[in-house]
Structure formats: structure tokens, C-alpha cells
C-alpha positions in Angstrom: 13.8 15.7 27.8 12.5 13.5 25.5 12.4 9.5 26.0 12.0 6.6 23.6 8.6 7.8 22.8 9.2 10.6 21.0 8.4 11.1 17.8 9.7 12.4 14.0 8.0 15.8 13.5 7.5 14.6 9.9 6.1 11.2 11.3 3.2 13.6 13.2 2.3 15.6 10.3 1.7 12.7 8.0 0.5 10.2 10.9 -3.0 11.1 10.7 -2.9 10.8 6.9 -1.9 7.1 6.8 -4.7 5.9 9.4 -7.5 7.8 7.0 -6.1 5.8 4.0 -5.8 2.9 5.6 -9.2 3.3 6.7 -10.3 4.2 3.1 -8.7 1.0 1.9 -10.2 -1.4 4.2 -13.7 -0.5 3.4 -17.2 0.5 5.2 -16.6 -1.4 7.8 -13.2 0.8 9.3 -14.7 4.1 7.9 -18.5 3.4 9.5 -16.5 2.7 12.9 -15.1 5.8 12.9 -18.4 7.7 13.1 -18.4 11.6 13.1 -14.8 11.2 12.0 -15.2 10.9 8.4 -19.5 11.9 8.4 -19.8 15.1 10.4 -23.0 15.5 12.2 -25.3 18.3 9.7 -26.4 21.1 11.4 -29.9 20.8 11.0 -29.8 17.5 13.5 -28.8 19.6 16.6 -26.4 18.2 19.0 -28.6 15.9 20.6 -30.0 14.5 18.2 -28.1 11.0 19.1 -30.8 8.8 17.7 -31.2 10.8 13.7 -27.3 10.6 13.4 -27.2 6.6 14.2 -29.7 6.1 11.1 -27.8 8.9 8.8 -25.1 6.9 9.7 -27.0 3.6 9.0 -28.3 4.1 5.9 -25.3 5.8 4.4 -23.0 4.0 1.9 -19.8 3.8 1.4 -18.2 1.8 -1.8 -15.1 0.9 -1.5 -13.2 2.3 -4.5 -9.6 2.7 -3.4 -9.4 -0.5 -2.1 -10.2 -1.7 -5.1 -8.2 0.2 -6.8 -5.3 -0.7 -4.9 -5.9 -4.2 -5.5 -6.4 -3.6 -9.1 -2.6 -1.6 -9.6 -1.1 -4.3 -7.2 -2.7 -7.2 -9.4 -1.4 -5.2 -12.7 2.4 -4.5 -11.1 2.7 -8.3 -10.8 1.0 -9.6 -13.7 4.6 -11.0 -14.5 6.7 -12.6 -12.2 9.4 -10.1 -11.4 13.0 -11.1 -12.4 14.8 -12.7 -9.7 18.0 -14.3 -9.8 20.1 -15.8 -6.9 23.2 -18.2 -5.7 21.6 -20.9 -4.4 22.6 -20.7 -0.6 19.7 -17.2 -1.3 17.0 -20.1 -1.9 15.4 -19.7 1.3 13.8 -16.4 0.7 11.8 -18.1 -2.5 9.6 -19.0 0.4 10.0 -16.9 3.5 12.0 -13.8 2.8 10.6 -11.7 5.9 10.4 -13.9 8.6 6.8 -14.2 8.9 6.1 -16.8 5.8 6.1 -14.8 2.9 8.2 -15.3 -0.2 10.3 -12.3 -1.5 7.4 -11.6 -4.1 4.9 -11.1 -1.9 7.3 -9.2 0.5 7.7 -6.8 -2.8 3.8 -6.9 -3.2 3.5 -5.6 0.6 6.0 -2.9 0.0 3.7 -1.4 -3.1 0.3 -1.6 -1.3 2.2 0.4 2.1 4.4 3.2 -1.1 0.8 3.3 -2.5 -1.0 4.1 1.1 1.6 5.9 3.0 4.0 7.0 0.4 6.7 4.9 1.5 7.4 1.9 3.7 11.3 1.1 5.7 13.2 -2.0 4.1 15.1 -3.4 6.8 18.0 -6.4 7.0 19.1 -8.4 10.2 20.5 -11.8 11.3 19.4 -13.2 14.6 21.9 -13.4 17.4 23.8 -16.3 16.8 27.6 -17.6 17.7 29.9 -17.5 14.6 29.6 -20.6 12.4 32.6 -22.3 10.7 30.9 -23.2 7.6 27.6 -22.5 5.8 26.0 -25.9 7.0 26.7 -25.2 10.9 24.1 -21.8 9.9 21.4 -23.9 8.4 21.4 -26.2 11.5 21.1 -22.9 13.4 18.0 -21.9 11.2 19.8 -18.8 10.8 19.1 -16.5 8.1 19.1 -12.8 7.2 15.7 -11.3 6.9 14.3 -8.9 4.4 11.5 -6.8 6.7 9.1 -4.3 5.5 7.9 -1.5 7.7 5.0 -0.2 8.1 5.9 4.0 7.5 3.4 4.4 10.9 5.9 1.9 12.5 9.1 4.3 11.8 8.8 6.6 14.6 11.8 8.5 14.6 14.8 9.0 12.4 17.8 10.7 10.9 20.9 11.2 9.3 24.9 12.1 9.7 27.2 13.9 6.7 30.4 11.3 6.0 32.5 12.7 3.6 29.8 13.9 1.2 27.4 11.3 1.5 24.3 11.5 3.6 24.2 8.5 5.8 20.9 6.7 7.8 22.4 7.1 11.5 19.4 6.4 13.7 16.2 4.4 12.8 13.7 3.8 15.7 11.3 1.0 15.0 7.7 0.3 16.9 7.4 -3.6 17.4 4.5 -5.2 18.6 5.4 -8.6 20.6 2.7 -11.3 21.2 3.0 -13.5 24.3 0.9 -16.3 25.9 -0.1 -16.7 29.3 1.3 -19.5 31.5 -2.5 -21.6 30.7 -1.3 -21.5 27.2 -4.9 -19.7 26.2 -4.5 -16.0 27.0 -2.4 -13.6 24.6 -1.0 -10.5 25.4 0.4 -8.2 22.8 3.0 -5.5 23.9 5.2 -3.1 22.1 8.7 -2.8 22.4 11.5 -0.5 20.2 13.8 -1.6 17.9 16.9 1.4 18.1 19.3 1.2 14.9 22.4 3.4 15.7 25.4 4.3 13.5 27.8 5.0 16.2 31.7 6.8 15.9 34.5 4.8 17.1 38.1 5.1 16.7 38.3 3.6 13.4 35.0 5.1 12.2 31.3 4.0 12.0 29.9 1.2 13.7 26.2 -0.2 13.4 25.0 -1.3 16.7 21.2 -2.3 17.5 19.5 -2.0 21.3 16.1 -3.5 22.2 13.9 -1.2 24.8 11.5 -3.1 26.6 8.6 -2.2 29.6 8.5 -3.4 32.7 5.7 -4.2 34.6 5.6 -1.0 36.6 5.3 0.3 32.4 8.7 2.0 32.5 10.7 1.6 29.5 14.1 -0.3 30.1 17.5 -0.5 27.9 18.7 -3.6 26.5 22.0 -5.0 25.7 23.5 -3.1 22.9 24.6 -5.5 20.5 27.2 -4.9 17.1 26.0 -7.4 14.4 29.2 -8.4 12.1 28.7 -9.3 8.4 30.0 -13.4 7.0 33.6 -12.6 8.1 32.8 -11.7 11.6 33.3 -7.8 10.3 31.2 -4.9 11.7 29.0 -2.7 9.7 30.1 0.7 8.7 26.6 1.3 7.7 22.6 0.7 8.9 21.0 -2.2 6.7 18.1 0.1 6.1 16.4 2.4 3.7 13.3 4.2 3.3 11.5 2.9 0.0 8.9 5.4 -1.3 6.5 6.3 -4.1 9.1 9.0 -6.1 12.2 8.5 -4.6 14.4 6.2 -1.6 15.2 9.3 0.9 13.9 9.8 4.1 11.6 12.8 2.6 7.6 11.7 2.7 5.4 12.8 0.4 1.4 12.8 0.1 0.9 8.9 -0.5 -0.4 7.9 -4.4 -3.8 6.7 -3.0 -4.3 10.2 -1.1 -6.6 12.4 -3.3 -8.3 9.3 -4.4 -9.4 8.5 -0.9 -10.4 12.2 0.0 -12.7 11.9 -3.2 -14.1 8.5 -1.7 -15.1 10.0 1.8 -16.7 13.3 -0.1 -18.7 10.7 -1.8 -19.5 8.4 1.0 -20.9 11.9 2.5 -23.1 12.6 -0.3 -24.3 9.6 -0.3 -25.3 9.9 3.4 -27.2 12.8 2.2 -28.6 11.6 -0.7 -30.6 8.2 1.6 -31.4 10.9 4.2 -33.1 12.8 1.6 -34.7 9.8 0.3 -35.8 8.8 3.5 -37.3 12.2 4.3 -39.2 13.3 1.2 -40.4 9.3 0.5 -42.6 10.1 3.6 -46.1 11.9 3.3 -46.9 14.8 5.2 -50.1 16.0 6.3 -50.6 19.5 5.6 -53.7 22.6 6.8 -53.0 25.0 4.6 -56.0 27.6 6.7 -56.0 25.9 9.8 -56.8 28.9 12.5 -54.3 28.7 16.5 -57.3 27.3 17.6 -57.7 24.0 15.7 -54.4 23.7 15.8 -54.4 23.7 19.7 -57.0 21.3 19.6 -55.1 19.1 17.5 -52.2 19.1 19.8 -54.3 18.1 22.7 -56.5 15.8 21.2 -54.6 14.5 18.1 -55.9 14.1 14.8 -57.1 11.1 13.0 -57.2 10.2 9.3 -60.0 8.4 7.8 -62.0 8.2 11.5 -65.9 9.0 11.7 -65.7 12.6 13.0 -64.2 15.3 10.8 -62.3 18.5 11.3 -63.5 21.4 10.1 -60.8 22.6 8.0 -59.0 21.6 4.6 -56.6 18.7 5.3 -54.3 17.5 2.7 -51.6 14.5 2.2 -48.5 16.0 0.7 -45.2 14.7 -0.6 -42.2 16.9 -1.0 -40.1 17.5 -4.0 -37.4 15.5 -5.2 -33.7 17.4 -4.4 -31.2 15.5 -7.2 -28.2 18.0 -6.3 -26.5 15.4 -3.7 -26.8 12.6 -6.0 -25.2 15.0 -9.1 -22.4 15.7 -6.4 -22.5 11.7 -6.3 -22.2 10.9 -10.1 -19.4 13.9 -10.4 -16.9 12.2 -7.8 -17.4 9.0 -9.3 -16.5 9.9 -12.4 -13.5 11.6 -10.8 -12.6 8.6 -9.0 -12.4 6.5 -11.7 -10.1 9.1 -13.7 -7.8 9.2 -10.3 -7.8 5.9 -10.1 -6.1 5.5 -14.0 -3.8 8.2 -14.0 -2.0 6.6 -11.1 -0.8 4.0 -14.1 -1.2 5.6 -17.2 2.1 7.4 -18.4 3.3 10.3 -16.9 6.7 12.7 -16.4 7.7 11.9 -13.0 11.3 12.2 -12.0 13.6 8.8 -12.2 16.5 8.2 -10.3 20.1 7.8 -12.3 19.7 3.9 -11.8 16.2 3.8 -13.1 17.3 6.9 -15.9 20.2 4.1 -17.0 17.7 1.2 -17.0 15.6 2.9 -19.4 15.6 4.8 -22.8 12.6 6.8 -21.5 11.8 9.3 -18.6 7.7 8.7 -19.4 6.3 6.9 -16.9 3.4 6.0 -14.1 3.1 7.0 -10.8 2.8 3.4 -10.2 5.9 2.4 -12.6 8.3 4.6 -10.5 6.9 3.2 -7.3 7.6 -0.4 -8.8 10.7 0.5 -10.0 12.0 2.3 -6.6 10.7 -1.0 -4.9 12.7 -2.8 -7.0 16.1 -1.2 -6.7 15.3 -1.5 -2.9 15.4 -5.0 -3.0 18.6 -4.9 -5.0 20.4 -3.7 -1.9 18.4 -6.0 0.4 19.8 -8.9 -1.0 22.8 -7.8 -1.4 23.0 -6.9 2.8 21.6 -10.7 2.9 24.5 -11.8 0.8 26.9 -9.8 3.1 25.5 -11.4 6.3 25.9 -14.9 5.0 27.8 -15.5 2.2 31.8 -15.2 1.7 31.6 -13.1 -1.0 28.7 -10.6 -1.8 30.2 -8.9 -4.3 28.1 -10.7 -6.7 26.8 -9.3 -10.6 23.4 -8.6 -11.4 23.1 -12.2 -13.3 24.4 -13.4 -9.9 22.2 -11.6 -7.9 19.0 -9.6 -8.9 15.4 -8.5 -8.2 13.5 -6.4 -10.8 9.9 -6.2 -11.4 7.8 -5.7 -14.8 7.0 -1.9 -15.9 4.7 -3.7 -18.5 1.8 -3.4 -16.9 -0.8 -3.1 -19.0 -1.6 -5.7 -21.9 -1.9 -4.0 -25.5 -4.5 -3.8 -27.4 -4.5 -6.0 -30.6 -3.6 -4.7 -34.1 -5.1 -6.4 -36.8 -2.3 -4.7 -38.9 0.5 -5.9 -36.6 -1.2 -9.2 -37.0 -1.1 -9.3 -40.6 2.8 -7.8 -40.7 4.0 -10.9 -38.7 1.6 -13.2 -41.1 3.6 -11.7 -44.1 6.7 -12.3 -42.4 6.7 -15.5 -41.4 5.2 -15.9 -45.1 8.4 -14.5 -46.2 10.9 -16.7 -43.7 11.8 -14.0 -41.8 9.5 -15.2 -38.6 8.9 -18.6 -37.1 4.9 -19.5 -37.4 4.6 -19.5 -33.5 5.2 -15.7 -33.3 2.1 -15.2 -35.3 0.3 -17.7 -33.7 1.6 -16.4 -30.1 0.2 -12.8 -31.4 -3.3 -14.0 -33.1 -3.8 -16.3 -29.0 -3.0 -13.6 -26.8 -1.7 -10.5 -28.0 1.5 -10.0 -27.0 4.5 -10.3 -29.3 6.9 -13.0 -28.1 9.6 -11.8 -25.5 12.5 -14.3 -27.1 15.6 -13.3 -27.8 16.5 -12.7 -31.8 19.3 -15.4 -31.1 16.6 -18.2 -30.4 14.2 -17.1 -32.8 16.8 -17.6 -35.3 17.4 -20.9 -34.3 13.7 -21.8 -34.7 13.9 -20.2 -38.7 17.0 -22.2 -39.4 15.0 -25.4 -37.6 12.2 -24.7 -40.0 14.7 -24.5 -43.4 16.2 -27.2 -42.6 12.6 -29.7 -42.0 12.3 -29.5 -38.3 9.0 -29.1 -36.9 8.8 -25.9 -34.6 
């Protein structure tokens, strides 16, 4: 039988995966620590050879590409502010959307660096356990708010699905938490884990959301919590899970190999190289004496009694000092993966043909886009129906537009180049009337044609006829 430890068989054939990335991404440091992990002990050094592996280890570098490179496509993604509109009593998650202090753009920033290590990350709503308000200011003395979490895809352990109808529902979500307590002095901290169970559970009038907290004892035996039904503004129950799986090509529970994947495999081949390449360094920058016609007999003699260079006494036989020839193939293996590195590390947001989504297919003329783009744009329609669960916990009505409610961030992510003959098009425009000066001028400063509407661009021509400074 299993218990509240088991595990998604998807979740243990991609676990593995995640930790190497994550690894990958935080540097030398996290890949050094793993030892033999990631730089396998070569043959030649024999299995006890403790000592040689610690300086092969040592003197081998790792640089730290795909954590740079992830920094780089998160930096791009959010060059722009992402669109977000809100009713005002939504304010809140301008400034801590996830319960731990961070604003709903850097919740959204979080979610791309997890889709771009681990393929996909959970997007989870709650409310905390509160007795029903009578009005909207009764909850804001409560400090009660719905949260927007982001999960970890190593903190999903287990999941899955019902059929309703036709539609393929979330019914079970089991989520690793880790829980931080202090000791009674106030100074020690102990951190232990507990499970958050998500169930969509039948009843007589249908589907009911219900969540249960699973706690250990001190004896380390895992104990069932109260089973609690959260209910929306109205004091309704949920026919659904406020959760969804957010990944790098698509929102399903299906994973993927992560965006940042290859890239890292590439960095650890080259991190090994480079082990070899300072162990061959170290070994052929040493001189080595060399008897090309020494007889068995000096050479016993030389193992009882040593040899010295440069004393008074000779030896009677040809001594040399020799150095041993350079070996450059490690370091070409070097120079090929970097160059394959930093051709990974642009497809990921140069334009591509991945698959859109209807949404995304109706948002857009074109299908052409990044790896990154779709990411961004699945994180985005994520969001959408985050905050519309956070409407549904705590406002009256949540069936709001998209000028009411929204969240979508920037596909623009790279800044064009400039055009001299763009430049010189928009001169003989405004030349001709047909532009206000400041588009050119916005063009010639920074390069990017100016994101008004035609409506107040017009106004600015008409201000211009008429006198007006622009």
C-alpha cells in the first residue's frame, strides 16, 4: 500500500533531471560539491587514488554558462513591464502576490526561471482559513487575502486527473511543504516537511474541492489533518482545484525535457574537459628525468640509493631532463562546446515553430516564435486564471473583462537593430506632416519606433498645424 510518500512515476523519471540543472545553474560551487557525480574518476587514477582525484577536482573549472544564460533570457522576457490591469481591491498583489513578499512581477519572473529549469512549475491559489466577513473591509482587518503560489515542479509529488463530461479535470495535487519553526529559547530553527493534499471530491450535487494538511509526529509517523472545503466570496464551494501546471510548451500535466537541459549537459561535458585539459597541463609542465641505456643494475642502485642532480659524484650512464609533448585535443573538445553553448544558449530566443495554444494562436497573427516566447506567453495565460480564482475568493463579482482584469507579458524581447533607411523614412515624413517630430527623434535616441496609438499621434499632428509646441 502506498502512503503519503509516494510518488508520480513521471515525478521519478524527471526528478533527477531538475537537481542536475539546478545544480548547473547555480554554478561551481553546487557542481564541485557533488564530486564524482558530475567528474567521474579516469581510469588511469585507480580506485585509490583519493589524493590525485581531490587536485583533478581542484584544479578543474567550471564556468558557469547556463546560469548566465538564464539570467540573461529572464532579464530579456522582462525588459518591459508586463501588462497588468486590476480593480483596485487586487492592489495588494502589486507588492506581495505569493505570500512571501514578492510582487506579482517577480512571482511571474520565478515561474520562467523554474519552466526554464524544470520544464514547468504548479500555479496554485488559496485563502487562509478565516470566518466569513460581511464586507470587504472586515477581510482587510483580517489580513486576508488570496495568494498566487509558485511550485517548485520537484515540490509536486504526486498528481492526477478525473474525465467530467469531456473535460479533463485536475482531481488530486500533492504538494511537499517545508515548515520552519523556532525552539522555545527563540535561537534554534527547525525545518520540517509537511503535505499539502488538493482533492476534487464527488458529492451529491457534484464536485467539491476540499484541502487536508498531513503532518509528523514526533514518533515521525505521518498524521491526517482536518479536511477543510474552502468556499469562493459568496460562501460557495469550489467545483474545481485552483491549480494548474504551467510549463515550457504547453499548461497540462505532461513534462517535458526542461529548455535549459541540453545546454547544461553541454556545460558539464565542458567542465570535464576542462578537468582534463589542467591535469594535462599540470602533468606535461613537469620535467622528467629520463636513462635512455640505463642497465637493471643502475637502476637498482638508483632505487636504493637515490639519484642526485647536479651533486659531485656522477653516474655512469646518459641522464637527460625531458618534457613531454603538448596534447591540444581536450582543449579543441573545450573550444567546440563553447561554441555550441553559445549557439544553444540563442536559439532558446531566436524564432522558432513551436506549437501555440488556441489562446495564444488568437492573440497573435503569427505561429513563429521562441522557445522562450511560448514559455512567457504560457506563463502569462497562467496568471490570467490566477487572478481570476483571486477575484473569485474575494470579490462579489469576478466575472471581470480583460481591461478589468489582466496579466500579459512582452514577446518583444529583443531590441532591433537601427535602420538608417527607416530613420530617414520617418525624417521625410514628419517633413511631409504626416508624423509628429518626436517619433523621429524617439527613433534616432533609442531605436525603437514609438508604441502610441494612431489616435494620439494624431492629436500631436493636429497640435503642431495648429502652433502648439509638441
Amino acid at each position: 500500500m502506498k502512503g503519503i510518500t509516494s510518488k508520480h512515476a513521471d515525478y521519478l523519471k524527471h526528478i533527477d533531471l531538475w537537481t542536475k540543472v539546478d545544480d548547473v545553474c547555480e554554478g561551481q560551487k553546487a557542481v564541485k560539491a557533488k564530486g564524482k557525480t558530475y567528474l567521474p574518476v579516469p581510469i588511469t587514477f585507480g580506485d585509490g587514488d583519493k589524493d590525485r582525484y581531490e587536485e583533478y577536482l581542484d584544479r578543474a573549472v567550471f564556468y558557469g554558462v547556463t546560469g548566465r544564460t538564464l539570467n540573461s533570457h529572464v532579464g530579456s522576457a522582462f525588459n518591459k513591464l508586463p501588462d497588468f490591469k486590476r480593480p483596485d481591491d487586487l492592489e495588494y498583489l502589486d507588492r506581495n502576490a505569493d505570500g512571501s513578499g514578492r510582487s506579482i512581477y517577480q512571482a511571474s519572473q520565478h515561474s520562467l526561471r523554474l519552466i526554464s529549469k524544470h520544464y514547468r512549475c504548479g500555479v496554485y491559489v488559496d485563502y487562509p482559513q478565516v470566518a466569513p466577513s460581511r464586507n470587504r473591509a472586515e477581510d482587510k482587518l483580517k489580513n486576508a487575502f488570496p495568494m498566487i503560489h509558485i511550485l517548485k515542479a520537484a515540490s509536486v509529488e504526486d498528481w492526477d486527473h478525473i474525465i467530467v463530461g469531456n473535460q479533463k479535470k485536475t482531481s488530486f495535487v500533492k504538494i511537499r511543504e517545508s515548515v520552519a519553526t523556532r525552539s522555545a529559547d527563540g535561537f534554534g530553527r527547525e525545518i520540517k516537511d509537511q503535505y499539502r493534499v488538493l482533492r476534487l471530491e464527488e458529492n451529491e450535487t457534484g464536485h467539491v474541492y476540499t484541502v487536508q494538511i498531513h503532518t509528523q509526529n514526533e514518533k515521525g509517523e505521518w498524521i491526517e489533518g482536518t479536511k477543510y472545503t474552502p468556499t469562493d466570496y459568496h460562501g460557495k464551494t469550489w467545483s474545481y482545484i485552483p491549480f494548474t501546471f504551467c510549463g515550457a510548451v504547453d499548461n497540462t500535466d505532461e513534462i517535458g525535457n526542461a529548455p535549459l537541459l541540453e545546454l547544461a549537459d553541454i556545460n558539464l561535458a565542458h567542465y570535464r574537459n576542462s578537468a582534463d585539459v589542467e591535469e594535462s597541463g599540470f602533468v606535461v609542465g613537469q620535467p622528467i628525468i629520463s636513462m635512455p641505456a640505463v642497465t637493471t643494475e643502475q637502476y637498482k642502485i638508483i632505487q636504493k640509493d637515490g639519484l642526485a642532480i647536479g651533486g659531485r659524484s656522477g653516474f655512469p650512464t646518459k641522464v637527460e631532463i625531458v618534457q613531454a609533448k603538448e596534447n591540444n585535443l581536450a582543449k579543441t573538445l573545450m573550444t567546440d562546446k563553447w561554441a555550441q553553448m553559445k549557439e544553444m544558449g540563442a536559439r532558446l530566443i531566436e524564432v522558432g515553430s513551436a506549437n501555440k495554444t488556441a489562446t495564444q494562436a488568437d492573440n497573435e497573427d503569427s505561429v513563429q516564435h521562441s522557445v522562450l516566447s511560448l514559455a512567457v506567453s504560457n506563463i502569462s495565460e497562467a496568471f490570467q486564471m490566477a487572478l481570476r480564482w483571486c477575484a473569485k475568493f474575494s470579490l462579489p463579482n469576478h466575472d471581470l473583462s480583460p481591461d478589468e482584469l489582466n496579466y500579459v507579458i512582452s514577446q518583444d524581447f529583443n531590441k532591433p537593430k537601427f535602420s538608417e533607411e527607416r530613420a530617414k523614412r520617418l525624417y521625410e515624413a514628419c517633413v511631409g506632416g504626416n508624423l509628429p517630430w518626436v517619433v523621429w527623434y524617439q527613433y534616432e535616441q533609442t531605436g525603437i519606433f514609438s508604441e502610441e496609438k494612431w489616435e494620439e499621434i494624431e492629436k500631436k499632428i493636429e497640435q503642431r498645424n495648429d502652433g502648439g509646441l509638441e
